[in-house]
C-alpha positions as CSV (number, residue, x, y, z in Angstrom):
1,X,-119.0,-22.9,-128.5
2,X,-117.4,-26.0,-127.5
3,X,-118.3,-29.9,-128.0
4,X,-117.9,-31.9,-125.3
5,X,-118.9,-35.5,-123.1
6,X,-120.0,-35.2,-120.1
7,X,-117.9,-37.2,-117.5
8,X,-119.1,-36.5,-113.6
9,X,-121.5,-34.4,-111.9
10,X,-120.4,-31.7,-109.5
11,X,-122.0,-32.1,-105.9
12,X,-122.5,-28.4,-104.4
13,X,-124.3,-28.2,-100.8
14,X,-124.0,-24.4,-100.9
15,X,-124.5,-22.7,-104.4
16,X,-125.6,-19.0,-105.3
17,X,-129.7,-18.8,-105.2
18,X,-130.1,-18.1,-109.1
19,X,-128.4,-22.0,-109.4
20,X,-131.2,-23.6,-107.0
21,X,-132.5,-26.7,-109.1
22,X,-129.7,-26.8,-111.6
23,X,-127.3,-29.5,-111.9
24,X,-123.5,-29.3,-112.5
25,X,-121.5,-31.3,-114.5
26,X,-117.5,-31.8,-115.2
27,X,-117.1,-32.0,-118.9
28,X,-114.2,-32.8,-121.0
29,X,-113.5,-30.6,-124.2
30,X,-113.6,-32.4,-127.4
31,X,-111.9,-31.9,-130.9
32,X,-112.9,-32.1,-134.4
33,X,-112.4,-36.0,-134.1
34,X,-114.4,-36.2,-130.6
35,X,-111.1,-36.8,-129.0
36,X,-110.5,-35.2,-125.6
37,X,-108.5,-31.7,-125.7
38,X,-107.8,-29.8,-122.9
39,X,-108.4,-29.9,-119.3
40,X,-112.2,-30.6,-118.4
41,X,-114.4,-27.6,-116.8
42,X,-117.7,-27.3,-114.7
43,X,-120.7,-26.5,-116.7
44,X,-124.5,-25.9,-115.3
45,X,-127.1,-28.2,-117.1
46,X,-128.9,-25.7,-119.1
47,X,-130.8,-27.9,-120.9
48,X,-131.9,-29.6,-117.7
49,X,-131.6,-33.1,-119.0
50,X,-127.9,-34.0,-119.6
51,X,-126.4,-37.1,-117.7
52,X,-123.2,-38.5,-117.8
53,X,-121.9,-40.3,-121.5
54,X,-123.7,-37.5,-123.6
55,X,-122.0,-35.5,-126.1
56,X,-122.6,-31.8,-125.5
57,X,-122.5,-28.3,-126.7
58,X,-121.4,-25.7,-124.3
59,X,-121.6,-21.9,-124.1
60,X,-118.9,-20.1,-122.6
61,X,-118.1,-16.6,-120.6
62,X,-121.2,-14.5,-120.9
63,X,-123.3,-16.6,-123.7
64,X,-123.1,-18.8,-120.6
65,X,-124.8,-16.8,-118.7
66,X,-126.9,-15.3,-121.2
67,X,-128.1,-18.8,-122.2
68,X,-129.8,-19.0,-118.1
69,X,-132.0,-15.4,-118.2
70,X,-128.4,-13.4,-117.5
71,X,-128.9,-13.7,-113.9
72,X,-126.5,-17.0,-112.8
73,X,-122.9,-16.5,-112.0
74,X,-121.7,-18.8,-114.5
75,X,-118.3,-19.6,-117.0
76,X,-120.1,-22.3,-118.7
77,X,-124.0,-23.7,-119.6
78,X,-124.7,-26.9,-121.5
79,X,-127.3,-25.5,-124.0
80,X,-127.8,-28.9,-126.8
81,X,-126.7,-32.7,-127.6
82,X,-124.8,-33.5,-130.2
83,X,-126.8,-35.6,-132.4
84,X,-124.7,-36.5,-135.5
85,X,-121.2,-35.4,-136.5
86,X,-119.3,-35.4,-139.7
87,X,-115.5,-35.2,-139.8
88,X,-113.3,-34.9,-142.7
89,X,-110.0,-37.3,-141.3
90,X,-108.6,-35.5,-144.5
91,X,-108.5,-32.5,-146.4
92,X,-110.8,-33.0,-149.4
93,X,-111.0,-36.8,-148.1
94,X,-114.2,-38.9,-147.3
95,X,-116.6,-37.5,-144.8
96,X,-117.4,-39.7,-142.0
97,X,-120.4,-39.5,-140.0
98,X,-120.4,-39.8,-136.2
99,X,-123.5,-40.9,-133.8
100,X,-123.1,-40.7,-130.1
């Protein structure tokens, strides 16, 4: 899986049938310390309520599709929120919680 915030939505006026209804969104990977890593990628809104701003959890390769009935075309599926997370900035450091 991969945390990550949610920074556009795609626009698609011709998409394969199984997609009808569901948005797409461009999402930029996170790391450990919710810092951006890597390039960002095009996910389907599995959850069906993500907007831009929100901290999300994505499924990749075939848990992507998997996550939509195994029927959609798809390389990645938003499939939670990230509620809270706790980072160590150090090994056996203090533990800092993190709230979108």
């Amino acid at each position: 899986m991969i945390v990550g915030r949610v920074i556009g939505q795609v626009v698609a006026t011709v998409k394969d049938a199984n997609l009808a209804g569901l948005r797409i969104f461009v999402v930029q990977p996170l790391d450990a310390q919710l810092r951006p890593a890597g390039k960002p990628l095009a996910a389907v809104d599995g959850i069906r309520c993500a907007g831009v701003g929100d901290v999300v959890y994505l499924a990749t390769k075939r848990d992507a599709a998997i996550a939509l009935g195994d029927k959609p075309p798809v390389d990645a599926t938003i499939i939670g929120y990230v509620d809270e997370s706790a980072v160590e900035r150090e090994p056996g450091g203090r533990v800092e919680p993190w709230r979108p």
